[in-house]
C-alpha positions in Angstrom: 6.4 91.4 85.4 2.8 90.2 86.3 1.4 87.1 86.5 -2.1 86.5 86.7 -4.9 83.7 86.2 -8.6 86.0 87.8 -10.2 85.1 84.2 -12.4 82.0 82.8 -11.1 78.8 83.3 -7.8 80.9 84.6 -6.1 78.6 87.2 -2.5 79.2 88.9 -0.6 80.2 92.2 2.6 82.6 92.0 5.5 81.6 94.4 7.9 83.9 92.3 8.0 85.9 89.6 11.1 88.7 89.7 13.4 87.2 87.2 12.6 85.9 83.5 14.6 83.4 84.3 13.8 81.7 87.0 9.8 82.1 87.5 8.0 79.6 90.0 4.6 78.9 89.8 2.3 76.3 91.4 -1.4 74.7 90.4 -4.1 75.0 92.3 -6.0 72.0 93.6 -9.6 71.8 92.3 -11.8 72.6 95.0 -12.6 70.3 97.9 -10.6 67.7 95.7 -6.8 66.6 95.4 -6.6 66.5 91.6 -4.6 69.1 89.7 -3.4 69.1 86.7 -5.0 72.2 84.3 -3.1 75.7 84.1 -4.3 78.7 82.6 -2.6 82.2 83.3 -1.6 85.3 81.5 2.2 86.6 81.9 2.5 90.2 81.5 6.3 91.4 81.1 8.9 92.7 78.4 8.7 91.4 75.1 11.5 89.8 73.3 13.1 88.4 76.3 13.4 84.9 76.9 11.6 83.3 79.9 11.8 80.2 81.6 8.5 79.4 83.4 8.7 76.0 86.4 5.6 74.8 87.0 6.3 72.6 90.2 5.1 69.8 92.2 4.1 67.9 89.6 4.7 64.3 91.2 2.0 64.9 93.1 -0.5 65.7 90.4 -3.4 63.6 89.2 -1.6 62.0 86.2 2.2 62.3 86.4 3.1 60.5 83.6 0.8 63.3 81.1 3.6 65.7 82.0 7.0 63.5 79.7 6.9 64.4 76.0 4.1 67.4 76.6 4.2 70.8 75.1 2.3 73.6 77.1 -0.1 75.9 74.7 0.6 79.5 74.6 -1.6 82.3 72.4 -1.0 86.3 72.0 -4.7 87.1 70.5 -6.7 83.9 72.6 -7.9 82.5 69.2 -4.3 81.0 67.7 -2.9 78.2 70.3 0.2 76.8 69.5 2.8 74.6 71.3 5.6 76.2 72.9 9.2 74.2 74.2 8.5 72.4 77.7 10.1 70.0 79.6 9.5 67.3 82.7 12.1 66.5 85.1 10.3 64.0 87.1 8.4 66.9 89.6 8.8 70.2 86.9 7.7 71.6 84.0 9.7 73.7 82.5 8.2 76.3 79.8 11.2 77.7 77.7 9.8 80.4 75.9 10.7 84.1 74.2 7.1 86.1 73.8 7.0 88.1 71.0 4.4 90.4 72.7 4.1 91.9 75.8 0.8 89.5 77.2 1.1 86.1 76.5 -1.5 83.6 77.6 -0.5 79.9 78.6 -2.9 76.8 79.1 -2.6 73.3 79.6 -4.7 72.9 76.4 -6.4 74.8 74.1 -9.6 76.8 76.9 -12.7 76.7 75.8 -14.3 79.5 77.6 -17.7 79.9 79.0 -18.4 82.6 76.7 -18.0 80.4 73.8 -20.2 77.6 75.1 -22.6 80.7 75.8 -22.1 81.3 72.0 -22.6 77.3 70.9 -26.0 77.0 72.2 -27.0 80.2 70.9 -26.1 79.9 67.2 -27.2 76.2 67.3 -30.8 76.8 68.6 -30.8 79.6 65.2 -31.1 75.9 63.3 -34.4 74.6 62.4 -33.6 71.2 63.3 -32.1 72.2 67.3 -34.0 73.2 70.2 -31.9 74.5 72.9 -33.6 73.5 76.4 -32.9 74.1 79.9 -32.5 70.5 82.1 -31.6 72.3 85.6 -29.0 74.4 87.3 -25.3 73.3 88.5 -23.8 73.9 92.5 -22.6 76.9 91.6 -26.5 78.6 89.6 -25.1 77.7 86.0 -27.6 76.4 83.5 -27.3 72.8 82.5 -28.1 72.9 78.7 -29.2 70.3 76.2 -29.5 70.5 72.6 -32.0 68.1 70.4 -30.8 68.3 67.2 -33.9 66.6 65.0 -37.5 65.8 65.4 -38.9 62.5 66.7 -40.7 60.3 65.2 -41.6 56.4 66.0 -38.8 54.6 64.6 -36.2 56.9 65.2 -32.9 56.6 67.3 -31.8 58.4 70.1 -28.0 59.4 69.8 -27.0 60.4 73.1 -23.7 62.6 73.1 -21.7 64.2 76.4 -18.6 66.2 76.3 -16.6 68.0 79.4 -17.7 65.9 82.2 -13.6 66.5 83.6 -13.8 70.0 82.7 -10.3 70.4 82.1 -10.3 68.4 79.0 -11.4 71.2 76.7 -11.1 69.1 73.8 -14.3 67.6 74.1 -16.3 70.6 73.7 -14.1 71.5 70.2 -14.8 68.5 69.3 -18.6 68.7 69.6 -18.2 72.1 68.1 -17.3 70.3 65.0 -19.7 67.7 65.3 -22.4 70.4 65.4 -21.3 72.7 62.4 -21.8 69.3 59.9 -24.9 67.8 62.0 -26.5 71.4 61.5 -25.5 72.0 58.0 -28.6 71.8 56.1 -27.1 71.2 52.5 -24.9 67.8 54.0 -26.5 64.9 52.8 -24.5 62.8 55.7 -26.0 65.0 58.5 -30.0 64.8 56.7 -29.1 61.4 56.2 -28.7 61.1 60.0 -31.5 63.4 61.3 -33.9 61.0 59.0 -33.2 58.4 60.8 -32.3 59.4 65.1 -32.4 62.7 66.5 -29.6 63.6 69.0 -29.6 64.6 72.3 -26.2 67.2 73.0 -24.7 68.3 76.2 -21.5 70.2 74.9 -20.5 71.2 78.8 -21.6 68.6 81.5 -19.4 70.6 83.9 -20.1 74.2 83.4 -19.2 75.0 86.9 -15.3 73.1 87.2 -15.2 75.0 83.5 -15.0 78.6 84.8 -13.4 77.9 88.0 -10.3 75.8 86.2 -10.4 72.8 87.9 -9.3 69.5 85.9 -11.4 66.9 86.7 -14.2 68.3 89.5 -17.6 69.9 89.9 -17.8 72.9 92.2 -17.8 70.6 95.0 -15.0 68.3 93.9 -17.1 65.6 92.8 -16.0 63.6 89.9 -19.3 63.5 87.9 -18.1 60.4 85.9 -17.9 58.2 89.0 -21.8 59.5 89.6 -23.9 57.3 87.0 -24.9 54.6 89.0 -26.8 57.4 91.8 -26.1 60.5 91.4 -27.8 63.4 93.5 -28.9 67.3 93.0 -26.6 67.8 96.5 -23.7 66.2 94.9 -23.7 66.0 91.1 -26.5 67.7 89.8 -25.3 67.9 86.0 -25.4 63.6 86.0 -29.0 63.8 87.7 -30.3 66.2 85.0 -29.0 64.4 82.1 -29.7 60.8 83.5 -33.1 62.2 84.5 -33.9 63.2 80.4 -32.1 59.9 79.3 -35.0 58.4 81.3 -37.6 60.3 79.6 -36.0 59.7 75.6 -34.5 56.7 75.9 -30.7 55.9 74.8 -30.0 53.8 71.7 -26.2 55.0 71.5 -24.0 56.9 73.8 -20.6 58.8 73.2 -18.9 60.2 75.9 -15.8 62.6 75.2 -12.9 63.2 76.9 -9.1 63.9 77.0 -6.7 61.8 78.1 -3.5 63.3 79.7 -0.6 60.3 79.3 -1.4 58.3 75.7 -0.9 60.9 72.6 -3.6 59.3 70.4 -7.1 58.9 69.8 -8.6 56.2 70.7 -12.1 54.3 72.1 -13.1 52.6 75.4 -15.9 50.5 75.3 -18.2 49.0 77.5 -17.1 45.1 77.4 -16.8 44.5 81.0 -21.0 45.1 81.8 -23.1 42.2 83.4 -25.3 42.1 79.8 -22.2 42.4 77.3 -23.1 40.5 74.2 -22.5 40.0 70.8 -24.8 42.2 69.4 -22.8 45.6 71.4 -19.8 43.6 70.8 -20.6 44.0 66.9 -22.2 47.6 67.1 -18.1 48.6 68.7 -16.4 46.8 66.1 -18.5 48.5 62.8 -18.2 52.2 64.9 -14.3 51.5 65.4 -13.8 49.9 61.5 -15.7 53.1 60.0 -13.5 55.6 61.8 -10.7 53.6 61.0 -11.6 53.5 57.5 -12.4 57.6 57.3 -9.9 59.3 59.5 -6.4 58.5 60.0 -6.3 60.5 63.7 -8.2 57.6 64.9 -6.3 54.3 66.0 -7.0 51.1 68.2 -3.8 49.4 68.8 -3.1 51.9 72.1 -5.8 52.4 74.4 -6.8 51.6 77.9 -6.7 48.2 79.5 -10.5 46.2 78.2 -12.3 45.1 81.3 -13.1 41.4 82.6 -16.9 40.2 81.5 -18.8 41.4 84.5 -16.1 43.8 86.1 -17.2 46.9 84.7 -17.1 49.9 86.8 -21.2 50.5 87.1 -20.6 54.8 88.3 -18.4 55.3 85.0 -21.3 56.9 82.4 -20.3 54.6 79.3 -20.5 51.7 81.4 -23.7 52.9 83.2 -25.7 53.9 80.2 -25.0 51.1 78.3 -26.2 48.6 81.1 -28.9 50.7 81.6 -30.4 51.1 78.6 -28.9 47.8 76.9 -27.0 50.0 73.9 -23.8 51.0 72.7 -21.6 52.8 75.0 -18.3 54.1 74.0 -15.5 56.9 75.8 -13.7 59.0 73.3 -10.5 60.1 74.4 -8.3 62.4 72.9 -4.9 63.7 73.3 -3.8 66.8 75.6 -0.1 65.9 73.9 -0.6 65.4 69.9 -1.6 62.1 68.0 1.8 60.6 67.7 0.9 58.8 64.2 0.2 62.5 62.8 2.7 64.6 64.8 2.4 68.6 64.3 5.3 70.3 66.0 3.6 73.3 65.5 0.4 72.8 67.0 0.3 69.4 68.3 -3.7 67.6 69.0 -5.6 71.0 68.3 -8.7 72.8 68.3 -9.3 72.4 64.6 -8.2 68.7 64.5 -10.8 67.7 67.5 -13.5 69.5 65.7 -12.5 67.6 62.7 -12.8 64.3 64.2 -16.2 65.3 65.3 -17.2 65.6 61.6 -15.7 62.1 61.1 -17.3 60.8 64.5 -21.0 61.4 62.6 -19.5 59.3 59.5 -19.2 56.1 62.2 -22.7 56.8 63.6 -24.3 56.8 60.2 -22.2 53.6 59.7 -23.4 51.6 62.5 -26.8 53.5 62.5 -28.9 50.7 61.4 -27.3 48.1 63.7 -28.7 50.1 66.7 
């Protein structure tokens, strides 16, 4: 039996592994940082057998409560992820689980490697309509990379769209995948309807670095970039002060940031109601963005979501927040499941790859909705 995680994204610590049933493993902290939360390793061992996999010392992780009613991820070929039996007892998670194959691969969610994002940009840029560009380079040498998807022109909107900023919450990035294969899709009247009227500015990874290395929530230096809006710095958050730095230069008349959230198994938006200059107009720009993705999808929901802030209690570092008191536009955090979308359970395959880049089709259905609001 081996157990081993020296891969992309791979992230786990052995403490024993001599018995299928009874294997003990640990998660290692993101670097210079106490969060921990995102597994990825690769068990080696007889096929056919059933093995009982503890993940422990959970209590102490960075969000507890994700860990009742999850399902860990497993694959044999690294393409198919599907949901294996788990189960929380208040500190472990306990994988229960008979590989059918000799190597079997187990994440927290679905990884979305380097290699693919590596991929992304280079079959986007193939479009007429993208440019792939360089902004500047993470802690750790990576390339921070934007796409413009669309040429400008007076008149037209910039759509500002982040993904992967907690670089555990691979989800984002499948859901920009998505996004990307309908805005770039030359024979979809929605996406030429779109690129006639804004051009989009696309960072699928904002965390390249915390990507490879497996880390939840942290840059190489255990910064959490989406506390870093309000000033962030090349020595400590580089990837914000690139981005932030082009924001300047193009303006932002709409910004989507995408995440994952660990604990609530739905869909759902967090908007920017607590900034100093809230006001009716943002406040009616949310509510058409939210009613046409209510009206298109049935994955997205607003009845469970995140606490809405005071008027003027905003936190000014978080990006949605930031950017829309910055620029004075619509700001909005997608978050999306780790568990499955409890209104549209799949025992199978619980919230998946496919389903986020789905959503990302319907998310440009809600921009063209509230486009001429902006």
């Amino acid at each position: 039996m081996r157990i081993s995680c020296n891969f992309d994204s791979g992230n786990i610590e052995v403490i024993r592994a001599d018995n299928a049933d009874n294997i003990r493993l640990k998660i290692r902290k993101d670097n210079q940082s106490d969060f921990y939360q995102w597994f990825h390793f690769r068990l080696e061992s007889t096929p056919m057998v059933n093995h009982k996999l503890h993940i422990e010392d959970l209590a102490k992780s960075a969000y507890p409560e994700g860990w009742q009613g999850y399902q860990a991820v497993a694959s044999y070929d690294r393409q198919e992820w599907f949901r294996v039996e788990s189960s929380f007892d208040g500190d472990t998670l306990t994988i229960d689980h008979t590989p059918e194959y000799a190597t079997t691969y187990y994440a927290y969610f679905a990884p979305y490697s380097y290699e693919r994002h590596l991929d992304l940009l280079a079959w986007a840029q193939t479009s007429f309509d993208c440019e792939l560009s360089h902004l500047g380079e993470t802690l750790d040498g990576r390339d921070m990379s934007l796409l413009t998807v669309g040429q400008a022109d007076e008149g037209k909107k910039a759509i500002w769209i982040v993904a992967r900023q907690h670089p555990g919450e691979s989800m984002a990035e499948w859901l920009v995948e998505g996004l990307l294969e309908r805005l770039l899709d030359e024979d979809d009247g929605l996406a030429r309807s779109l690129l006639e009227q804004a051009v989009f500015y696309i960072v699928p990874n904002m965390n390249p670095d915390g990507s490879v290395r497996g880390h939840l929530r942290t840059n190489a230096k255990g910064i959490n970039l989406n506390r870093e809006w309000a000033h962030p710095s090349k020595e400590n958050s580089p990837e914000v002060f690139y981005v932030r730095d082009k924001m300047q230069q193009t303006g932002v008349d709409m910004f989507l940031d995408v995440h994952g959230d660990e604990a609530l198994p739905y869909n759902f938006l967090a908007g920017s109601e607590g900034i100093p200059d809230y006001n009716d107009k943002m406040a009616h720009q949310e509510a058409t963005f939210k009613q046409t993705l209510l009206a298109v999808t049935p994955e997205f929901q607003d009845t469970y979501g995140y606490p809405k802030d005071k008027p003027g209690e905003a936190n000014l570092t978080v990006a949605s927040n930031a950017i829309a008191h910055s620029f004075k536009c619509l700001g909005y955090t997608l978050e999306m499941p780790f568990k499955d979308n409890a209104d549209l359970p799949d025992a199978a395959y619980g919230w998946s790859p496919l389903r986020c880049k789905r959503l990302g089709e319907d998310v440009l259905i809600a921009i063209h909705g509230v486009m001429n609001q902006l």
